[in-house]
Structure formats: structure tokens, C-alpha cells
C-alpha positions in Angstrom: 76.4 84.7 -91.9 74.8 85.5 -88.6 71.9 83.3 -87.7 70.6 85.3 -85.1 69.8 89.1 -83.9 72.3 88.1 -80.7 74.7 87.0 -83.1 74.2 90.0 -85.4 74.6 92.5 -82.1 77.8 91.5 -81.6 79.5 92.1 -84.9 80.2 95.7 -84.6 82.2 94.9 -81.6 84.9 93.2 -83.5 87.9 94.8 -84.7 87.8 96.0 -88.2 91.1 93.1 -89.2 88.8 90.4 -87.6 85.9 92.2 -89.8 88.2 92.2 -93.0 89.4 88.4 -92.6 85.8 87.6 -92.0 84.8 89.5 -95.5 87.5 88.1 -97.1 86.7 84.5 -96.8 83.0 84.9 -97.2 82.2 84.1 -93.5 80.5 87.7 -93.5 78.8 89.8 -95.6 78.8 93.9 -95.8 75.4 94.1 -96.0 75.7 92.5 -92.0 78.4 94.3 -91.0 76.7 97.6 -92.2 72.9 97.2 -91.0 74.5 95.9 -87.5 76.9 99.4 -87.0 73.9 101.4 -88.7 71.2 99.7 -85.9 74.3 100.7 -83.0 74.6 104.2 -84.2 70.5 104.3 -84.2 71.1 103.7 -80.2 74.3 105.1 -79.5 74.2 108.4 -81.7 71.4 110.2 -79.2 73.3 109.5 -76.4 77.1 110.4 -78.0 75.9 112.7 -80.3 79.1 111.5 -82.8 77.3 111.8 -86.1 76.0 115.0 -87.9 74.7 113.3 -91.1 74.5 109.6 -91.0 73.9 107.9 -94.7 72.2 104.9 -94.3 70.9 104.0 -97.8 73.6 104.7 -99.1 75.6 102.6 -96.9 73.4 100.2 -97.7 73.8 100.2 -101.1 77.9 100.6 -101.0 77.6 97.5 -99.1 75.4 95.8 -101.1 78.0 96.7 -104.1 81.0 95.2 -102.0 79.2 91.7 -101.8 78.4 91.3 -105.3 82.1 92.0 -106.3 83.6 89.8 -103.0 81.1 87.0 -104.2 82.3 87.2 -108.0 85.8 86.9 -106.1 87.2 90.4 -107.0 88.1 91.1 -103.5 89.5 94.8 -103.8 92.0 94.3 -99.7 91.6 95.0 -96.0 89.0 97.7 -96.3 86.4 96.4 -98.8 83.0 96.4 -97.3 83.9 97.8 -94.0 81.9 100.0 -92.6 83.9 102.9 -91.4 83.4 106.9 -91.4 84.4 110.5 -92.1 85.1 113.6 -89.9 82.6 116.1 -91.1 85.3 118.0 -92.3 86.8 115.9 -95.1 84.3 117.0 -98.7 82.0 114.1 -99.6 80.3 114.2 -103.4 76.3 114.8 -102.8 76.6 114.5 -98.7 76.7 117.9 -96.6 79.7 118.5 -95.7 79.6 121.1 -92.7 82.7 121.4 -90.8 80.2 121.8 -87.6 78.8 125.2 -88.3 75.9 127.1 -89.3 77.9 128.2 -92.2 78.4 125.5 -94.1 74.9 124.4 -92.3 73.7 123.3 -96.0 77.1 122.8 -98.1 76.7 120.0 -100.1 80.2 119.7 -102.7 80.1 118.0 -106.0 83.6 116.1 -105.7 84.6 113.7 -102.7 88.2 114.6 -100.8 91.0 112.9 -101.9 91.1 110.8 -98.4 87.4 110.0 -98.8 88.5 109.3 -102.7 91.1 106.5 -101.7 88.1 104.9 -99.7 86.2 104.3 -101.9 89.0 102.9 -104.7 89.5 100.5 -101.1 85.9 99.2 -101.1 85.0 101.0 -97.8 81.2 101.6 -96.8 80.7 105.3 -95.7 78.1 105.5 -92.9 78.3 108.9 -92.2 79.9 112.4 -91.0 80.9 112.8 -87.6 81.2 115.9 -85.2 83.7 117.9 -84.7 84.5 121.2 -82.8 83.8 124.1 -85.5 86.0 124.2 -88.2 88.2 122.0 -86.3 89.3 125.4 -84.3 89.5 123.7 -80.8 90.5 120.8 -78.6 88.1 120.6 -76.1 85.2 119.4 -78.5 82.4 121.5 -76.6 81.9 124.0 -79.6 79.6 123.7 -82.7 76.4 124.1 -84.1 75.0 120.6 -84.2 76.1 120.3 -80.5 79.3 118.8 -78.0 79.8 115.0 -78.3 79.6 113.1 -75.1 82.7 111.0 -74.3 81.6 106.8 -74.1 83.6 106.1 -71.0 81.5 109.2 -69.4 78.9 110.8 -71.1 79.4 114.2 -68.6 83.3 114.4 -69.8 84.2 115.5 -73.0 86.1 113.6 -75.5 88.6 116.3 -76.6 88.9 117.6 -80.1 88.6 118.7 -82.8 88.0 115.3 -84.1 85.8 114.4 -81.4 83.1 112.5 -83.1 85.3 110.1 -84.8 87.2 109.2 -81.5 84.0 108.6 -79.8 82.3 106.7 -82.9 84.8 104.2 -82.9 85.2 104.2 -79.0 81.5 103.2 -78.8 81.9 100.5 -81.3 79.9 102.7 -84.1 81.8 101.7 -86.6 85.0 100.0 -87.5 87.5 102.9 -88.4 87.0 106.6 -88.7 89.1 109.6 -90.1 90.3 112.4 -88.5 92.5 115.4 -88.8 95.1 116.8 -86.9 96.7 120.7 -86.4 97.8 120.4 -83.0 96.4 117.2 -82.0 93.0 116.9 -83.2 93.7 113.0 -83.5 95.4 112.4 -80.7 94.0 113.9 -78.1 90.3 112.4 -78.5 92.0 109.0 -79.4 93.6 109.1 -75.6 90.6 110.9 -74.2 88.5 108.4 -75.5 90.9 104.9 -75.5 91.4 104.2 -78.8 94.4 104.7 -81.4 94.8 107.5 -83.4 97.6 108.5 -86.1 98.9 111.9 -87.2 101.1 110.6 -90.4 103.9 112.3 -91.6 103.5 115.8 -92.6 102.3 115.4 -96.6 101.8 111.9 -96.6 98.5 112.1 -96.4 96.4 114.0 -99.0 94.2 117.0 -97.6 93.1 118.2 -100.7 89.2 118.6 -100.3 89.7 118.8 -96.7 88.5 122.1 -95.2 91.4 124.1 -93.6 92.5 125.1 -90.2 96.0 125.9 -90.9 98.1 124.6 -94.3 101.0 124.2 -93.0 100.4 122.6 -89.6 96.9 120.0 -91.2 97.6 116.1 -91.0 95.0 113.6 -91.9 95.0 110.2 -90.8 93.5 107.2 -89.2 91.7 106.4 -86.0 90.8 102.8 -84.7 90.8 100.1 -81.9 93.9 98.9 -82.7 97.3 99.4 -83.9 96.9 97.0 -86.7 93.6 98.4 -87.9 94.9 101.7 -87.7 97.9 100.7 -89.9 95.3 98.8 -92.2 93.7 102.2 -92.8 96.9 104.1 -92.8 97.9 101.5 -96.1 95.0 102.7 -98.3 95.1 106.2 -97.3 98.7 107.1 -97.5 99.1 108.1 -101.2 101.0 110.9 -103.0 98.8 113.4 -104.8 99.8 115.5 -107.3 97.0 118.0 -106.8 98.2 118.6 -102.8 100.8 121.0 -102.8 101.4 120.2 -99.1 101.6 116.3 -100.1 105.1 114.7 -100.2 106.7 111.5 -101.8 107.6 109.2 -98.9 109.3 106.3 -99.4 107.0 102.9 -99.6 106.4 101.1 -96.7 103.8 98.3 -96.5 102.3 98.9 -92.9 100.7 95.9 -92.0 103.7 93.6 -92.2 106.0 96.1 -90.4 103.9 95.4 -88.0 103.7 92.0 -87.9 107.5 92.1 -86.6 107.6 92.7 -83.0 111.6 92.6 -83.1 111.8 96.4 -81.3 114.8 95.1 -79.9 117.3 97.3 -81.3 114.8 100.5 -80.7 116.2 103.4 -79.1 113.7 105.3 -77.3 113.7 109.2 -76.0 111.6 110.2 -73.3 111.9 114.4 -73.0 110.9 114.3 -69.4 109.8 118.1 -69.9 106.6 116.7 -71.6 106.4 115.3 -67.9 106.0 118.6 -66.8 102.9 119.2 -64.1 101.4 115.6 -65.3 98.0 114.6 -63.9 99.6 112.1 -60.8 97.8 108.7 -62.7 99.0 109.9 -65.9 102.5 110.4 -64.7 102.1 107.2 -63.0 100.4 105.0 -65.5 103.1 106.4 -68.9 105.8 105.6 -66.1 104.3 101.8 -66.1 104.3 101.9 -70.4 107.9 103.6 -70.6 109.3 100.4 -68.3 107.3 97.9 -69.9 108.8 99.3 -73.4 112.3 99.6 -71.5 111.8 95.3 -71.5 111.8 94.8 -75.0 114.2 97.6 -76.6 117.6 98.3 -76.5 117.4 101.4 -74.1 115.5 104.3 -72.9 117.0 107.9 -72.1 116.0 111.3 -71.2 116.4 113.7 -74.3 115.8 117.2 -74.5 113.2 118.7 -76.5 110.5 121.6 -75.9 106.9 122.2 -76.3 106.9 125.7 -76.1 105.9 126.9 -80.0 104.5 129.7 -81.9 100.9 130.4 -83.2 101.7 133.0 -85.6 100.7 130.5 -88.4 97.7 128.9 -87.0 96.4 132.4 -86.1 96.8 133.6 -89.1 95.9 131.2 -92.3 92.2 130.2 -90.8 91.8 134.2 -90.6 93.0 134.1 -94.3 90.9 130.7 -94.9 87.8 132.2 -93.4 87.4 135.5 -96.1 85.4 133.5 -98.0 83.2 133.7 -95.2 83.2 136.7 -93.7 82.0 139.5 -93.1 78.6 138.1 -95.2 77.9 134.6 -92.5 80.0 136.8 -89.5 76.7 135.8 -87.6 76.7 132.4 -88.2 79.6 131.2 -87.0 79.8 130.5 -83.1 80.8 133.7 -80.6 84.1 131.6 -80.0 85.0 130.9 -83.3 84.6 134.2 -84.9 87.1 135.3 -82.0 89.6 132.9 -82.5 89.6 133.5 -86.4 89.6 137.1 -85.8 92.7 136.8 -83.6 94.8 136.2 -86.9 93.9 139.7 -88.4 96.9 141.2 -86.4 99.7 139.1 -88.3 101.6 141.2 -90.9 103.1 139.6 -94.3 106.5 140.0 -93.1 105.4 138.1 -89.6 103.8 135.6 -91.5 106.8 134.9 -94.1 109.3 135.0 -91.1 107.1 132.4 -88.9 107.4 129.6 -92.3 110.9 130.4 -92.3 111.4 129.5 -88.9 108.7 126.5 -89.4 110.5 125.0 -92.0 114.0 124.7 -90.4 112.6 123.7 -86.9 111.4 120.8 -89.5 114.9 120.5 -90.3 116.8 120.9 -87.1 114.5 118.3 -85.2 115.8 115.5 -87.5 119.5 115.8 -85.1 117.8 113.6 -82.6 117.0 111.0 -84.8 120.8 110.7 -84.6 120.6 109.8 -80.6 116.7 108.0 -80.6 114.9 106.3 -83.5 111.7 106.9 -81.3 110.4 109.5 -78.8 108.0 109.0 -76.1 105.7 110.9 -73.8 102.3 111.0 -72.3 99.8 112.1 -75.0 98.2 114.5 -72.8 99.3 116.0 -69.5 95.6 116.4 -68.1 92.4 113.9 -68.0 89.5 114.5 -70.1 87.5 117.4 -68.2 84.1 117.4 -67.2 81.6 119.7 -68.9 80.5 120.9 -65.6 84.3 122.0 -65.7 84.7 123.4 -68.7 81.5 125.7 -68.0 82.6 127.1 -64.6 85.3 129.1 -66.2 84.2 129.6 -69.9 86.1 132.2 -70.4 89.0 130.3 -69.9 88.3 127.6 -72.2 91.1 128.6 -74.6 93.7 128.3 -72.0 91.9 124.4 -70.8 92.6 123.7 -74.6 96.4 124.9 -74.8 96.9 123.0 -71.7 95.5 119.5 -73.1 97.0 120.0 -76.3 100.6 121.0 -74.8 102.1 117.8 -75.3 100.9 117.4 -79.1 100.9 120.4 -80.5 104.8 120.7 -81.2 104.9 117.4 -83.9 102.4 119.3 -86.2 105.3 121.9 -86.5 108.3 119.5 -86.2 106.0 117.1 -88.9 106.8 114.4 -87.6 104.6 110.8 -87.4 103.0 110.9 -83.9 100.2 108.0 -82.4 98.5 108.0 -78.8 97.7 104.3 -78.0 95.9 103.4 -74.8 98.0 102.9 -72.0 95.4 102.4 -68.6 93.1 104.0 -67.1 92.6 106.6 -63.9 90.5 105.7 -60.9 87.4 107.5 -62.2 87.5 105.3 -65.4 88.7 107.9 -67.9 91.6 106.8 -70.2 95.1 107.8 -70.6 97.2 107.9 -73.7 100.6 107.0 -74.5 102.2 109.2 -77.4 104.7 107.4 -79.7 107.0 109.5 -82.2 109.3 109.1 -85.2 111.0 110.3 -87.8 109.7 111.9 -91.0 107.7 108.9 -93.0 109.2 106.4 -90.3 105.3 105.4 -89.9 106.3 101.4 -90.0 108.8 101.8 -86.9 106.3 104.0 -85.2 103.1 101.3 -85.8 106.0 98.3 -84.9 106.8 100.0 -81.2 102.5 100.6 -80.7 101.8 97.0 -81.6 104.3 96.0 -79.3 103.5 97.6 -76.5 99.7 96.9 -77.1 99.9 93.5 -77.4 102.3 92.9 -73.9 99.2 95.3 -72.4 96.0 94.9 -74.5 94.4 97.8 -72.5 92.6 98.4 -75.8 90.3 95.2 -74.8 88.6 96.9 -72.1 85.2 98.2 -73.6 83.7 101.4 -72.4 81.3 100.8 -69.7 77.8 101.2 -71.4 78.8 98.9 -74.0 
């Protein structure tokens, strides 16, 4: 237990492992862990503005739940009594749920999402909902109705999006985990924008039942951390085959934590299609040079493949328009200017569009899995820009759409190829802003994936370096 305020300052700062260890053997109690994240968020939140609805006695109470059943040694794994939270898009029983808009300003559901579900069966502690960009339509983070969030390594840059309060929560040390969601790289994107690690799973093999929609067949839910091996520890009690998703698949089991625990990459063959190179920022180009040679060291090779990231948008035009009926016309005025046009945008797609553009999804899904043939991994920079200023962003509003497609170029085509995709830190630019390093496999080849990230972040550890206000 800590003995002192100083003491008790410092434990949201550990990683959520060193957290779970702690827990485990008794060293720590919840009820610590979650009054020290919950007195952070009341000094960080102003500031990042990562949290729409924060929980606290019920936290409180969650936690004190998790040390009466720890203490009577019924120990539930990694995850019980950690503090950890929710993208405000994921449903949550009795909590608003708002998805970042006026809309759904005072939604409140009566069931909990299947990813929030598998949570609580885990033993977690729920702090709260985090920002997002409305209805997760957008990767620049700027837009919703409870405000932008503020990225921790720069409070005048943004963090990306659409999940940009969970990348920020856990950048700023808010909390030990957080979920997020991904259509094009909702996860990925803030996780490099704001130096953490974020994971889009497998298409399916993470529930999104209870999760509000941006597009069915391109939504991924999964984990975002400090490290690889927390990430994988949250990955473990999320990943879980529901019969009530349509969209979930049967995957093979594979126990995360321990594939990671093998750094033996040697006999790794990694791709790098340099046309995800294409007009890089210069210290991202030079800084994902530095990771692709450092992972050249301790795999068996490294070659140029050929891949594209040119891809449709017929779909994710389309299904939020058909999503958003519910909606509309009736709240038309409630949703944000930009929003409403981007949802509109899908009103033009005709049924025979719509049922040609899931043909074509599907067997890209298929036709992808030849270079698995050549490369058991592929490798690029998770982003080809650094995280733009708001003063930026404002100068040429009405070009924000076309910032977005540019940040999300590089992630956006293994939502359609559904393949498992992180972005683990990988340095840092001049200004201080950091750059992400994207790390793909093969359908439900998660373990390989997590093995090459903890890897590479252990022979680098850029994840150490804190933000600089913390």
C-alpha cells in the first residue's frame, strides 16, 4: 500500500502489467490505483479534455468490489481491479453513452456493449467515457459537441481521431488502458499521434455488438496502451467470439501474453510496400527508416513488396447514411454542420453500387492473403504526416476532409483488407510530436504481430519517454 500522497502520485504512471502484478500479489489495492487515476484525470481532464462523462463513484465502488474478492483470493487475471476506460462510443448500462454529439447528448442504454461486457467478467474498474470526433466520422479529432481533445505532447496539436480521447487518456497517464475503435484508423492514428500503442484486431475478432456504427463492414474494436504487453493483456480478455455479432468470426486461440514473451522474430519475414513511403514527412521517413533497420537485425529479411493504398468509399459513405435514419431528418439540427455533410454524402449510393462495392470488399479480403505467401509481416509508417496544429487545421477548414484522407492514407486500406494492424512508437520529430510505426499480419495472426511490436519496443523503449507536462 502507499504510505504517502508522493507515493500515491506516482502510481498512475506505472504500466497497467506492473499495476496487475502489483494487484495480484496484494502489494496494491484497486481502491489506490483508482482514487490515484480519478485525482490525475481531476487535473489532467481540463487541460486534455479526454473525458466526456467520468464515473467516479462508481469506479469507486467497482474497485472497492475487486479488493474484497482479490483479498478472499478469487483473483479473476490481468485486468481485475484496473482502472481503465471506454471510448464514448462503446454502450455502457446506466452511463450516457453519446458518441460525441448533441444527439445522443442524453442517451443513456439499459445493456453494456459486448467489449464493455468482457470487462467487467475481467474485473476491470470503468472510470469513464472518453471523447471522440462525432460519431467516430473523422480523423482529425477537432469535431464534436463536448469539444476537440488536446494532444499531451502539445496541447495546440491535435491527437488525431476518431478515438482521440482514449489515445490521449492513456498518453497522459489517465488511466491504465482504454478502448478504441477503428474504420480507417481510428486507433492507430491517435495511438502514433499521441505515442502510445494501439491495436486494430482482426476483422470479427472483436465483438462490436453494442458499439455505435460508422461503417459494418470496415468497424474494428480493440486495445490501446503504453505498451505492447499491456495492449496484448487487454487484447486476451477482449478478443471473444459472439454469437450475437454477425460481423464476429471464430479465430483460432492464441494466448497473447506468452506469444509475446518469445522474442525469437528470427525467422520473420518482413514487407515494407515503399509506396506507403510515398511524400513522407522527412523525420518520419527518416525515423521508420531507423525501425525498419533495427527490425532488419533480428529477423530473417526485409523486402520491398507491392501493395496499394488507394481504396473505395462507397461503403463507408454509404452505411453511416443508412445508420443515421434513425436520426434524421427529426435531430438534422443537432448533429454538427460537418457531420450531417459527411453522412449526407452517402445518399447518392444506389443498391446495385452498394452490393457491387461488398463484392469487391470481400475478395480484396481474399486476394490480399497471396502475400502472406512472400512476408509473414508488413511494415510501414503509421502515418505519412505529423499531428497538425489546430491553428492549421483552422486556416483551411474547408479543407479539413482532405487533412484527414491524407493522415489516414496509410491505415485506411487494412480496415478493407481486415487484416491485424498496430502503430507502436518509434521516435520522435524535432518539435517533440511522435511518430508511429505500423506493424501488419495476417487474418487472426495477432500473436506474431504483438511478438514483432515487443521486439522492436524493447531494443528501443521509445515508449519510456513521458509526455512533457507529466
Amino acid at each position: 500500500m502507499p504510505s504517502s500522497t508522493a507515493q500515491s502520485a506516482k502510481l498512475p504512471f506505472l504500466d497497467l502489467a506492473e499495476a496487475s502484478r502489483a494487484i495480484q500479489t496484494k502489494e496494491l489495492s484497486p481502491v489506490d490505483l483508482a482514487e490515484a487515476c480519478l485525482r490525475r484525470i481531476e487535473q489532467r481532464n481540463p487541460v486534455l479534455n479526454a473525458f466526456i462523462t467520468i464515473t467516479a463513484e462508481s469506479a469507486l465502488e467497482e474497485a472497492k468490489r475487486a479488493e474484497a474478492e482479490i483479498m478472499r483470493g478469487e483473483w479473476k487475471g490481468p485486468l481485475h481491479g484496473i482502472p481503465l476506460a471506454v471510448k464514448d462510443l462503446a454502450e455502457t448500462a446506466g452511463v450516457r453513452t453519446t458518441a460525441a454529439s448533441k444527439v445522443l447528448e442524453h442517451y443513456v442504454p439499459s445493456e453494456d456493449a459486448e467489449v464493455v461486457r468482457r470487462l467487467r467478467l475481467a474485473g476491470s474498474v470503468l472510470l469513464g467515457k472518453l471523447n471522440l470526433h462525432e460519431f467516430a466520422y473523422g480523423g482529425s479529432g477537432v469535431i464534436g459537441h463536448f469539444g476537440p481533445v488536446r494532444n499531451p505532447w502539445n496541447p495546440e496539436h491535435v491527437t488525431g481521431g476518431s478515438s482521440s480521447g482514449s489515445a490521449a487518456a492513456v498518453a497522459d497517464f489517465l488511466c491504465y488502458g482504454a478502448i478504441g475503435t477503428d474504420t480507417a484508423g481510428s486507433i492507430r492514428l491517435p495511438a502514433a499521434y499521441c505515442g502510445i500503442v494501439g491495436l486494430k484486431p482482426s476483422y470479427g475478432l472483436v465483438s462490436t455488438r453494442g458499439i455505435i456504427p460508422l461503417s459494418w463492414s470496415l468497424d474494428h474494436a480493440g486495445p490501446m496502451a503504453r505498451t505492447v504487453l499491456d495492449t496484448a493483456l487487454l487484447l486476451q480478455a477482449i478478443a471473444h467470439y459472439d454469437h450475437l455479432d454477425i460481423h464476429c468470426q471464430k479465430f483460432p486461440p492464441v494466448y497473447y501474453p506468452s506469444a509475446i514473451q518469445d522474442e525469437d522474430c528470427a525467422p520473420l519475414r518482413v514487407g515494407t510496400p515503399r509506396k506507403f513511403w510515398q511524400d513522407l514527412d522527412s523525420e518520419i521517413e527518416q525515423a521508420v527508416d531507423a525501425a525498419v533497420a533495427e527490425i532488419g537485425r533480428f529477423t530473417k529479411a526485409t523486402r520491398n513488396i507491392e501493395l496499394s493504398f488507394e481504396t473505395d468509399r462507397t461503403l463507408v459513405r454509404c452505411e453511416p447514411w443508412v445508420y443515421h435514419q434513425r436520426y434524421l431528418p427529426a435531430h438534422e439540427a443537432e448533429y454538427g454542420p460537418d457531420t450531417l455533410r459527411r453522412i449526407q454524402s452517402g445518399a447518392d449510393v444506389t443498391v446495385a453500387d452498394y452490393i457491387q462495392k461488398q463484392r469487391e470488399l470481400w475478395q480484396q479480403r481474399r486476394e490480399v492473403l497471396h502475400l502472406f505467401e512472400e512476408v509473414d509481416l508488413i511494415v510501414t509508417p503509421t502515418t505519412p504526416v505529423l499531428a497538425p496544429s489546430f491553428a492549421e487545421l483552422k486556416t483551411e477548414p474547408d479543407n479539413l476532409r482532405r487533412k484527414e484522407l491524407v493522415m489516414l492514407r496509410n491505415t485506411r486500406p487494412f480496415n478493407v483488407f481486415g487484416l491485424p494492424a498496430i502503430s507502436v512508437p518509434c521516435g520522435f520529430s524535432t518539435s517533440g510530436l511522435p511518430i508511429g510505426l505500423q506493424i501488419v499480419g495476417a487474418p487472426g495472426s495477432e500473436g506474431v504481430v504483438l511478438a514483432m511490436a515487443n521486439a522492436y519496443e524493447k531494443r528501443i523503449a521509445w515508449h519510456q519517454k513521458p509526455p512533457p507536462t507529466s
